[in-house]
PLY file of the C-alpha trace (Angstrom):
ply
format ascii 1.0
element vertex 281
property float x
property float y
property float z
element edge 280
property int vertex1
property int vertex2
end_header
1.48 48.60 67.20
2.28 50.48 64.23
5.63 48.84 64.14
5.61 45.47 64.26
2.71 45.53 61.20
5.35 46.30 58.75
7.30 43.39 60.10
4.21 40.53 60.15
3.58 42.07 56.59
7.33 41.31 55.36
7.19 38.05 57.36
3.88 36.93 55.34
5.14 38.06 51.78
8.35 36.25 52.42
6.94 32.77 53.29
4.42 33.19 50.66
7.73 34.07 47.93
8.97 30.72 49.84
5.97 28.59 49.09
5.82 29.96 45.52
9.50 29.34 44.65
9.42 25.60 46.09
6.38 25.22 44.35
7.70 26.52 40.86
10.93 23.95 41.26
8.46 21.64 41.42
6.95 22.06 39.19
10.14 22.83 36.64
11.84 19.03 37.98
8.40 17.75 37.01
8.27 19.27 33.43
12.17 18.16 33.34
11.11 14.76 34.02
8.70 14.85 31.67
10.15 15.63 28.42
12.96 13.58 29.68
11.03 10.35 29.24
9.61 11.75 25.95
12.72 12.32 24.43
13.44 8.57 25.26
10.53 7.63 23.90
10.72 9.61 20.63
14.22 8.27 19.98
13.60 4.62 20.76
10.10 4.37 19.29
10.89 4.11 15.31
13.54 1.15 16.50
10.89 -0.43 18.51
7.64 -0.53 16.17
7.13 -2.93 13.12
8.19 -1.94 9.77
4.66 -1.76 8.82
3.52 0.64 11.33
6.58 3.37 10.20
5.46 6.21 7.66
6.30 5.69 4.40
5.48 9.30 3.11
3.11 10.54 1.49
0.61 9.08 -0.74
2.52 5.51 -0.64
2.27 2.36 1.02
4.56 -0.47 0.55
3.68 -4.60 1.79
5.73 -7.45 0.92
3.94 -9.41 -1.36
6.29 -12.37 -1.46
9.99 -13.10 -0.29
11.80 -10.06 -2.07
8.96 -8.55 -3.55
7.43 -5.43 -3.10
3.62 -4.08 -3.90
3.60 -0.65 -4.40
0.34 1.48 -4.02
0.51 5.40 -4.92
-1.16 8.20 -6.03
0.41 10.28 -9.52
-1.08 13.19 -10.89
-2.10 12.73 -14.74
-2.67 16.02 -16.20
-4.39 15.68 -19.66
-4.72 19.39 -21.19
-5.44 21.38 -18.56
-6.77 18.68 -15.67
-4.77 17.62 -13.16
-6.06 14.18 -11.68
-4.65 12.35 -8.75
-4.86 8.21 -10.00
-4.38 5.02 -7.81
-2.46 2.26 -8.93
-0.29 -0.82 -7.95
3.06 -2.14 -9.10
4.94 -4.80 -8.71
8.52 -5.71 -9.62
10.83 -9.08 -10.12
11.75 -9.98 -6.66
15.56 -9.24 -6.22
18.54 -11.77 -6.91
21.11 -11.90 -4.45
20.61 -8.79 -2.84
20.09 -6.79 -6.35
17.10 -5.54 -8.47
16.17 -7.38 -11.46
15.42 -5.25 -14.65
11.86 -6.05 -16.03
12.15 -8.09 -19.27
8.51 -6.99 -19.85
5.91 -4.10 -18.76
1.83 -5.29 -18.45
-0.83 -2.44 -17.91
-3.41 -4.34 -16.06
-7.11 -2.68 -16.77
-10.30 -3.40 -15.01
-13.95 -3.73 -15.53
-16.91 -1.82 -14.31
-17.79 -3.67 -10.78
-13.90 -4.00 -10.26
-10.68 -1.88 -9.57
-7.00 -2.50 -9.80
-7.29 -4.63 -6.58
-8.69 -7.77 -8.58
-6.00 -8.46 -9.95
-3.50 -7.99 -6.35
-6.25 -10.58 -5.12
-6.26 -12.95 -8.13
-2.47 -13.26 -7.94
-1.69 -11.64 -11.31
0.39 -8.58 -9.98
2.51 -11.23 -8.17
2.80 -14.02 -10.83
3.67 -11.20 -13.56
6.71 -10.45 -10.52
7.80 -13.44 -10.39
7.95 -14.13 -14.15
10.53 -11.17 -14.36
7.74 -8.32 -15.42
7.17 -4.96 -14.14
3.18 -5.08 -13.70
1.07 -2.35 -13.17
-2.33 -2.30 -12.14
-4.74 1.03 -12.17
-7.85 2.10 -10.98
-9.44 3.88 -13.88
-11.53 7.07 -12.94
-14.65 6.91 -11.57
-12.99 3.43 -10.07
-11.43 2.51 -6.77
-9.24 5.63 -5.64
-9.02 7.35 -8.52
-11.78 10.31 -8.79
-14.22 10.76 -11.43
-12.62 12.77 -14.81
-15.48 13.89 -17.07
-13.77 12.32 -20.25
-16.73 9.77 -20.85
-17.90 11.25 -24.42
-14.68 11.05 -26.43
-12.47 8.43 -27.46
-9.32 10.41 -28.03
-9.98 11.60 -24.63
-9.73 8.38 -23.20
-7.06 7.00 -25.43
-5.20 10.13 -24.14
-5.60 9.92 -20.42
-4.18 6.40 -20.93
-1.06 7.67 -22.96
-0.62 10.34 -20.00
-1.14 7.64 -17.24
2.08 5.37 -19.35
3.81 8.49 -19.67
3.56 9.59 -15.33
4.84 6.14 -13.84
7.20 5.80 -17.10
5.59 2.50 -18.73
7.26 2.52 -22.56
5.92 -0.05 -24.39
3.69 -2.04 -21.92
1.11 -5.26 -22.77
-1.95 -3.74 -22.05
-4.58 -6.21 -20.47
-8.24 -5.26 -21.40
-11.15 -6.63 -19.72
-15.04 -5.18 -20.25
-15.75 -1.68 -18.89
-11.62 -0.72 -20.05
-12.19 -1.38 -23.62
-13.60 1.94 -23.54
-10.38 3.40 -22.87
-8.12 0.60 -24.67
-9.94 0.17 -27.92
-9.14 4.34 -28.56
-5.33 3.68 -27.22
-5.02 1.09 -29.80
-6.27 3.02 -32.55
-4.61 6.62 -31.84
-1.47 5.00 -30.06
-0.54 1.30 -31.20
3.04 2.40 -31.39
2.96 2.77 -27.67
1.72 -0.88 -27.14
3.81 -3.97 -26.99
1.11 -6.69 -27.38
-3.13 -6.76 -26.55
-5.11 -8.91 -24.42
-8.57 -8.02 -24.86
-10.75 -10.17 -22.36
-14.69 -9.19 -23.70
-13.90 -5.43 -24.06
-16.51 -2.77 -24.75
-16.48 -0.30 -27.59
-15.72 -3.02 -30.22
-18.07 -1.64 -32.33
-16.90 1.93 -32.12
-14.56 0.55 -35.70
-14.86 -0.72 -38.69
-12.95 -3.61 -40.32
-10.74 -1.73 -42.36
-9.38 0.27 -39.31
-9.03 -2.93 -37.23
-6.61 -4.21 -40.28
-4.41 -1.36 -40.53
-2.92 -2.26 -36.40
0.09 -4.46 -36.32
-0.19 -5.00 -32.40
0.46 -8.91 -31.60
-3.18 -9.26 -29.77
-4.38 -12.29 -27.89
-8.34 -12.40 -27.53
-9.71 -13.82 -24.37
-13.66 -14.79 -23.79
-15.65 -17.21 -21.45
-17.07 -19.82 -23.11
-20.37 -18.99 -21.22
-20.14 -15.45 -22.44
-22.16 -15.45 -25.42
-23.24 -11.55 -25.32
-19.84 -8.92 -25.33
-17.78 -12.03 -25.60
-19.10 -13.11 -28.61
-20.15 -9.46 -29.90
-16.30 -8.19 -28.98
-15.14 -11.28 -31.26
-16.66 -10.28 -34.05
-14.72 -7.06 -34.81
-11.60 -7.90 -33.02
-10.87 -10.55 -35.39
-9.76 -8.16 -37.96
-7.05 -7.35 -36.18
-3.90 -8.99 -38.85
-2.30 -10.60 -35.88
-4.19 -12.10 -33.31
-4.76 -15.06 -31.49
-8.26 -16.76 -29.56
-8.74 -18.42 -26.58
-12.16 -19.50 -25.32
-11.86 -20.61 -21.26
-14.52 -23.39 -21.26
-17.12 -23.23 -18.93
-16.23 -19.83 -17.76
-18.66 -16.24 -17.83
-17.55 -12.94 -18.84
-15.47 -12.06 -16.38
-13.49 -15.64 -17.03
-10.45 -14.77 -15.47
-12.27 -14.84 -12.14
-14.30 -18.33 -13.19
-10.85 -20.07 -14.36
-7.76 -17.88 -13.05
-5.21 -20.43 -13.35
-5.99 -21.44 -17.21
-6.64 -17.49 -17.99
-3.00 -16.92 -15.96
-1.28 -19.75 -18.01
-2.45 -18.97 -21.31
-1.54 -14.92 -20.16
1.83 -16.28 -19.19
2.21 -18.61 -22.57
0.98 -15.38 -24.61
3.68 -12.66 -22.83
7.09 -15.37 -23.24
6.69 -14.43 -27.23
8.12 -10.99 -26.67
0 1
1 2
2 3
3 4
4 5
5 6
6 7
7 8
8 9
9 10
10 11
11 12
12 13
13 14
14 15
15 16
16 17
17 18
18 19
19 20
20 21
21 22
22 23
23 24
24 25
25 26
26 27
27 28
28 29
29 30
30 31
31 32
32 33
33 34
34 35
35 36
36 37
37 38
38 39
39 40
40 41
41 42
42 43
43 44
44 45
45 46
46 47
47 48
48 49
49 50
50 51
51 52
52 53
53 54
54 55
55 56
56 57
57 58
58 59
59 60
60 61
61 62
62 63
63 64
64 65
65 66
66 67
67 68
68 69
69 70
70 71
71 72
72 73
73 74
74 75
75 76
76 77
77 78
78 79
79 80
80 81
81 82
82 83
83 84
84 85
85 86
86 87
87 88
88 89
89 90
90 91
91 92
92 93
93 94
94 95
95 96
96 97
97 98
98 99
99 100
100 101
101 102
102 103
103 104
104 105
105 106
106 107
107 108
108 109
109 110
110 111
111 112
112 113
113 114
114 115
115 116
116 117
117 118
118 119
119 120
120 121
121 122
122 123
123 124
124 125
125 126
126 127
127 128
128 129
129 130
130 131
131 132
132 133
133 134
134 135
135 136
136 137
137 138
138 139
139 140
140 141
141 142
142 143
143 144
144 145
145 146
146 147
147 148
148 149
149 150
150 151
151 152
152 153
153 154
154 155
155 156
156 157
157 158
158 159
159 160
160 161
161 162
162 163
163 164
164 165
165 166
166 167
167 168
168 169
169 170
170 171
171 172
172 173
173 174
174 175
175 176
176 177
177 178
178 179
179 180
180 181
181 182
182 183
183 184
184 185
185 186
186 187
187 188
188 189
189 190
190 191
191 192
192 193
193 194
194 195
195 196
196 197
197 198
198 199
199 200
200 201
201 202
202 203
203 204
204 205
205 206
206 207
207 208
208 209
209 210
210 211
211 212
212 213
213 214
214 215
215 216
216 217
217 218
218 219
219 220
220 221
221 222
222 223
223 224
224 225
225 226
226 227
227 228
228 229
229 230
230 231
231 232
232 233
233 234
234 235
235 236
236 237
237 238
238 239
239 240
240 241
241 242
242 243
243 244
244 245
245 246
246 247
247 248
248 249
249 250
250 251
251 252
252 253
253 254
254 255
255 256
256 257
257 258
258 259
259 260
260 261
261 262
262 263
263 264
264 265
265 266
266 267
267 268
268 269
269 270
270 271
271 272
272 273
273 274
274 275
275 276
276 277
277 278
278 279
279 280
């Protein structure tokens, strides 16, 4: 019967249009749904996690490293000529004082040596004694160390006195107490010569490179300097001694019984005696 074909035909398309337009509201209240309970969540989330588990931006991390005080971690980009390097260090600052920031009666530039990085000396407790004490303290990994990359600056002294003067100069230390042990003489020993003006005190703890100057150009640096050495150390302790005692105004202290990395052997004596050295300025 051609005319009732044209009818069952309609009849068919129509309850299939049904079945697809109940199925597409479904569909639609489910998507609703959906993003309605993400929207909750995206809104309530941040007020819901830990402080430690919210992004900090980039390139910086932040823990409390005592009631007040904060450890800083981040990445700044040296450029020395025409190198750009991304380096790694810590900082910490005096803890606060009723609700307000303390201004740093002292900057210390904490170096490292060659098994080590600038997290010795968040684990020894130096970054947050130096806090406490009312100094900004700043700890870096040096390149080739930690975080920081490799920079091919290993042949030259000025080079290396220079990457340290651009280092001060990127997280704005002025005239910072530069702590010196081993591997980092290589980089302080040419920062005291080419840039003494820039240093508020040495603490050279068995540095390399001693012997890189002579007597006459030890004599001519008026930094205050405090020489540290492990009794035990009788190689670079001993060798380091021997030139840096030229320097017009310096002071020794032997830690008895300890090696050549003494700070580690005997860190509260090497801390006090740090401590007694830094209350001159």
């Amino acid at each position: 019967d051609r005319g009732r074909g044209p009818r069952y035909e309609d009849f068919s398309v129509s309850r299939r249009n049904m079945h697809t337009c109940s199925f597409n509201r479904s569909r639609l209240l489910a998507f609703l749904l959906v993003a309605g309970v993400t929207l909750v969540i995206y809104y309530l989330l941040p007020n819901t996690l830990p402080d430690s588990t919210r992004s900090l931006g980039p390139l910086q991390t932040i823990s409390m490293a005592s009631a007040n005080q904060l450890t800083v971690t981040v990445n700044v980009t040296v450029q020395k000529s025409s190198n750009l390097i991304d380096v790694f260090y810590r900082e910490t600052l005096p803890p606060q004082k009723s609700g307000e920031s303390q201004q740093p009666s002292l900057e210390v530039l904490l170096l490292h040596g060659q098994a080590f990085d600038s997290k010795t000396w968040e684990s020894l407790g130096t970054l947050s004694l130096l806090a406490e004490k009312g100094y900004r303290a700043v700890a870096v990994d040096l390149p080739g160390h930690g975080s920081t990359p490799l920079l091919d600056i290993d042949k030259v002294e000025k080079d290396r006195a220079d990457f340290l003067l651009a280092f001060l100069n990127a997280v704005g230390l002025q005239t910072p107490v530069i702590v010196s042990p081993s591997m980092s003489g290589h980089f302080s020993i040419p920062f005291l010569m080419f840039h003494a003006q820039r240093l508020k005190g040495f603490v050279p703890i068995a540095p390399t490179g001693t012997n890189l100057y002579n007597a006459d150009q030890y004599q001519k640096i008026q930094t205050p300097t405090l020489i540290v050495f492990g009794e035990l150390d009788t190689n670079l302790g001993v060798r380091s001694l021997q030139n840096l005692k030229h320097l017009p105004h310096h002071s020794v202290f032997k830690i008895p019984t300890a090696r050549h990395a003494c700070y580690l052997d005997e860190p509260h004596l090497f801390h006090k005696t740090l401590l007694d050295f830094l209350t001159k300025f």
